[in-house]
N, C-alpha and C positions, 0 to 999 in steps of 0.2 A: 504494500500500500504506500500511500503518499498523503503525507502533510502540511499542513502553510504553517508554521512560524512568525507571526509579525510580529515587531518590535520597533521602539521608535527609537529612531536614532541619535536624538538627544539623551533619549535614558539608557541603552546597554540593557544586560544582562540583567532581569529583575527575579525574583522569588517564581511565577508562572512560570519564564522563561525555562527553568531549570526543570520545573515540574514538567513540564509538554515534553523537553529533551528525553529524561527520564521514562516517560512514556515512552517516546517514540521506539526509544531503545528495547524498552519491553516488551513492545508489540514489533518492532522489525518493521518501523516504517521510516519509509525514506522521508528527510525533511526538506523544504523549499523555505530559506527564508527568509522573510517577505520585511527590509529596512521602510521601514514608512517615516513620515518630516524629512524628506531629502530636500522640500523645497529649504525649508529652517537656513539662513544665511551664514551662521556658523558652526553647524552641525558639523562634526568628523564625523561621517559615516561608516568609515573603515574603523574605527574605533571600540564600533559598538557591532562589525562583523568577526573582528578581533575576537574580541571578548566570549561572542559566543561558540566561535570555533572552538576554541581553545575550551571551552567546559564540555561542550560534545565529545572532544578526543580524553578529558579526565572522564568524563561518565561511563564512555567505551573500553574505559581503561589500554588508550593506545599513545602512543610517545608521540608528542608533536617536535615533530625536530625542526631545525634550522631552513629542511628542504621546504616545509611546512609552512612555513613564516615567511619567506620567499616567493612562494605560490600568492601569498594573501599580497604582500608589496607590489609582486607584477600585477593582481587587481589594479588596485590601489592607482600603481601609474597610470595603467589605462587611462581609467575614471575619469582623472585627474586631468590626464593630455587633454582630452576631447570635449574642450572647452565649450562647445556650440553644443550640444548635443551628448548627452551625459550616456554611458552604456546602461541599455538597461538591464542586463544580465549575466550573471559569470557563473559557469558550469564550473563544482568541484571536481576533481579529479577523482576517477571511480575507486580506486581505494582507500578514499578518506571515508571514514565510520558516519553512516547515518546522512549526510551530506548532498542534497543532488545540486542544489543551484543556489545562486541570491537571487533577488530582484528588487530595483529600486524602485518606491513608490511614496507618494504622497496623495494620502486619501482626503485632504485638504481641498488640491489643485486639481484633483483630479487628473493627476501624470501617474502614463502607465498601468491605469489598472484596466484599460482596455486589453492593454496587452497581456497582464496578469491571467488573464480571464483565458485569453487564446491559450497561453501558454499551460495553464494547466490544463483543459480542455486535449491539447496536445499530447501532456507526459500521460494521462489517464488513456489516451488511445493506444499511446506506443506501448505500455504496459497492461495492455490490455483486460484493465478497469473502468466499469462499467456501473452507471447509476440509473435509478430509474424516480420519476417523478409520483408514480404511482403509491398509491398505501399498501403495506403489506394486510391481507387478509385477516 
């Protein structure tokens, strides 16, 4: 399965945050997660992706190493370069624990959750996960 994650980007890693993690790990599902306030003008948003990597790989009980931290920096530049037009997504590397994507959103401005919406619509097809609107009996 697959999960959203959001968290704002002014506050980082909260109490929830930890719990959902925890979950997720229990139940073997993958997380997407969803940085919201990116419009915020002095938000660090790699800050508060940071943060939460880094407690998914303590939760997983797996070593974040130096390759690890470097992975998140080349984020980071991107982001950072592409001044006009900010990415709005960075696939983790498949053998990071727990981990499928970020995506940047502010449910303020409404950026991005057009594409929030495609994109999981998306990982639920390729993974061939399926919902229905109807009530179960």
């Amino acid at each position: 399965g697959i999960g959203g994650l959001i968290f704002a980007a002014d506050e980082g890693r909260q109490e929830q945050t930890k719990e959902a993690i925890r979950l997720s790990r229990d139940l073997d599902i993958s997380i997407v997660l969803l940085v919201n306030k990116i419009d915020l003008p002095s938000v660090d948003v790699f800050r508060s992706v940071r943060e939460v990597t880094k407690y998914v790989f303590e939760e997983t009980e797996t070593d974040y190493t130096e390759r690890d931290s470097s992975f998140i920096d080349e984020f980071e530049r991107k982001y950072q370069n592409n001044n006009e037009k900010k990415q709005t997504l960075f696939e983790f590397p498949q053998e990071w624990p727990l981990l499928q994507s970020v995506v940047f959103i502010s449910a303020k401005k409404n950026t991005n959750l057009d594409f929030l919406m495609n994109y999981l619509d998306f990982l639920t097809y390729n993974m061939n996960l399926y919902y229905t609107l109807e009530k179960p009996p």
